[in-house]
C-alpha positions in Angstrom: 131.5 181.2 209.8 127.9 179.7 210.3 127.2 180.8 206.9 130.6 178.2 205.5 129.3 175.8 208.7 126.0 175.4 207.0 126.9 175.4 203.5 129.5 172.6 204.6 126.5 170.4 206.2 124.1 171.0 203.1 127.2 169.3 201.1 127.8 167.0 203.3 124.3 165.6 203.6 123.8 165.9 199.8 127.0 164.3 199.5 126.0 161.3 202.2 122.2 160.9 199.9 124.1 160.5 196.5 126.2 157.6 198.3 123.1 156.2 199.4 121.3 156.8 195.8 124.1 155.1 194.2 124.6 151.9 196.7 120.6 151.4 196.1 120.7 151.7 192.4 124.4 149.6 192.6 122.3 146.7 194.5 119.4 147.1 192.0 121.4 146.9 189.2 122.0 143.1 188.2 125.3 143.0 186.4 125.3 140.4 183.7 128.4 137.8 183.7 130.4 138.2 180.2 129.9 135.0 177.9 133.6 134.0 178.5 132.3 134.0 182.0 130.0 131.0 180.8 132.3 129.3 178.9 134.8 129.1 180.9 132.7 127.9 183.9 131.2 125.1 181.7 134.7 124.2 180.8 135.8 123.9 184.3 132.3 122.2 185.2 133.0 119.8 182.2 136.5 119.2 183.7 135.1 118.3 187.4 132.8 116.0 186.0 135.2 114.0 184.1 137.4 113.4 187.3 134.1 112.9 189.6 133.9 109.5 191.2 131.3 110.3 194.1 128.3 109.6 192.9 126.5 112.7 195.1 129.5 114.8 194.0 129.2 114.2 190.3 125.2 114.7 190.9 125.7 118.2 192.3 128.1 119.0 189.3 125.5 118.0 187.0 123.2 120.2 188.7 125.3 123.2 188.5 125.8 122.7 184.9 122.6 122.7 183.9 121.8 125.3 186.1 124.8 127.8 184.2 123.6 126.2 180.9 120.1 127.6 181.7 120.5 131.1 183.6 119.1 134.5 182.5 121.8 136.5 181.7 123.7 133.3 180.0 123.5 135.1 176.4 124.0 131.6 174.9 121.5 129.1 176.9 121.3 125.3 176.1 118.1 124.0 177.4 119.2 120.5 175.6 122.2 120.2 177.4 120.3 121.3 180.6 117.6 118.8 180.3 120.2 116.1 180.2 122.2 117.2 182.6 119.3 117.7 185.4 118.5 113.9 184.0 122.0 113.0 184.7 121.8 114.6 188.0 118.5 112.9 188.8 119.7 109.4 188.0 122.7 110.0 190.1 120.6 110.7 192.8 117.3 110.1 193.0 116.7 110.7 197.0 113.1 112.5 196.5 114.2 115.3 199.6 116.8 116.5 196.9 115.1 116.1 193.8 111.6 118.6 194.0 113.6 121.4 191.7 115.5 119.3 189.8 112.0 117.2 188.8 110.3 120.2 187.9 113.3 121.7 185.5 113.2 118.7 183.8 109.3 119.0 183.3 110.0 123.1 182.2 112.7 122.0 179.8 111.5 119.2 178.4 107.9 120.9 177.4 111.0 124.1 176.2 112.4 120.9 174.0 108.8 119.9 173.2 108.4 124.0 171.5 110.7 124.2 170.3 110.6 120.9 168.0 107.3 122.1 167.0 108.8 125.7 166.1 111.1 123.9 164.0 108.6 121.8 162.4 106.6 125.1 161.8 109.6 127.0 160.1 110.2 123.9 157.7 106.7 124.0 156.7 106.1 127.7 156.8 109.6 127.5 154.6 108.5 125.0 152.2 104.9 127.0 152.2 107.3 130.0 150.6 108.8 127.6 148.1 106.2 126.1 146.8 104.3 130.0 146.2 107.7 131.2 144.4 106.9 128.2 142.0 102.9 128.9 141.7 103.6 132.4 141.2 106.8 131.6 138.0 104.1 128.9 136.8 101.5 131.5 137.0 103.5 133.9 135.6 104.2 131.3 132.9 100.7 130.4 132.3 99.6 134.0 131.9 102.1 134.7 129.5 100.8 131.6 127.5 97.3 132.7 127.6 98.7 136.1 126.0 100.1 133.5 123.0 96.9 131.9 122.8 94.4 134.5 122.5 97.2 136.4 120.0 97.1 133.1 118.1 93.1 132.8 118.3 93.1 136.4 117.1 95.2 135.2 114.2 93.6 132.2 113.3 89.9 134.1 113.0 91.5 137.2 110.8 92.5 134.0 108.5 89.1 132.4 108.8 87.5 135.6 107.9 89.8 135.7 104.8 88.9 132.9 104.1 85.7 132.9 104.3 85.8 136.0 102.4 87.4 134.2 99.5 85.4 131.5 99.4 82.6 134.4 98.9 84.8 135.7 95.8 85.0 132.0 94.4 81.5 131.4 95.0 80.7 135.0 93.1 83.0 134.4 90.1 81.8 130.5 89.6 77.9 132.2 89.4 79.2 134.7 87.0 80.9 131.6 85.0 77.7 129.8 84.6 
């Protein structure tokens, strides 16, 4: 009986250290909202702000747009549409107690809009960079196989001048023997 006793607490204290385990590693664990999740939020966002009147309402709903549009595990963010929303919130209501985080998003997304305008200007250059070394290398290509043509052509034209030359010898010979 002390024997089953025992063997009972050993499985009930590793019983009670797994439910600990997993309630640490459950509250460790950040579960990640489902994009419908997003959508639908921003839908029902959209739809508050559209009824809004209150000025201080309609600035917290901008807010909390922008703040959905630009979270971590939102796997389609819109730092655009965050920037003007937080400037959309800010103009609503500029009180400078309830503006410190909203200030420096806008400064964080705008610099984010500032990249990536210069990524984009990189990837049409680097883009037009490829285009214009696919047409050097088929002009290239062209002006190698052109060469080939020439120096075939030069090859050619000297056999003939050597024949020529050659006959010209022969006339020269038989006009001396004439004489």
């Amino acid at each position: 009986m002390t024997q089953t006793g025992s063997a009972r607490s050993v499985l009930f204290c590793a019983g009670a250290v797994m439910l600990v385990l997993t309630m640490l590693c459950s509250c460790m664990i950040r579960k990640t909202a489902a994009p419908e999740y997003f959508v639908a939020e921003e839908n029902r966002l959209t739809t508050q702000i559209y009824y809004a009147s209150d000025p201080d309402v309609l600035s917290d709903l901008y807010a909390s747009r922008a703040r959905l549009r630009v979270r971590a595990d939102n796997p389609h963010p819109d730092y655009r549409g965050a920037l003007r929303d937080f400037e959309s919130s800010l103009n609503l209501n500029p009180e400078p107690g309830k503006t410190g985080d909203i200030v420096d998003w806008i400064a964080a997304l705008r610099r984010i809009n500032a990249l990536e305008l210069d990524t984009g200007n990189i990837k049409a250059k680097y883009e037009q960079s490829e285009h214009q070394n696919r047409t050097l290398t088929g002009t290239v290509a062209q002006l190698e196989k052109t060469v080939e043509q020439l120096e075939k052509k030069e090859k050619e034209l000297r056999k003939s001048i050597e024949e020529l030359q050659s006959l010209e010898l022969q006339m020269e010979q038989r006009r001396g023997q004439l004489r």
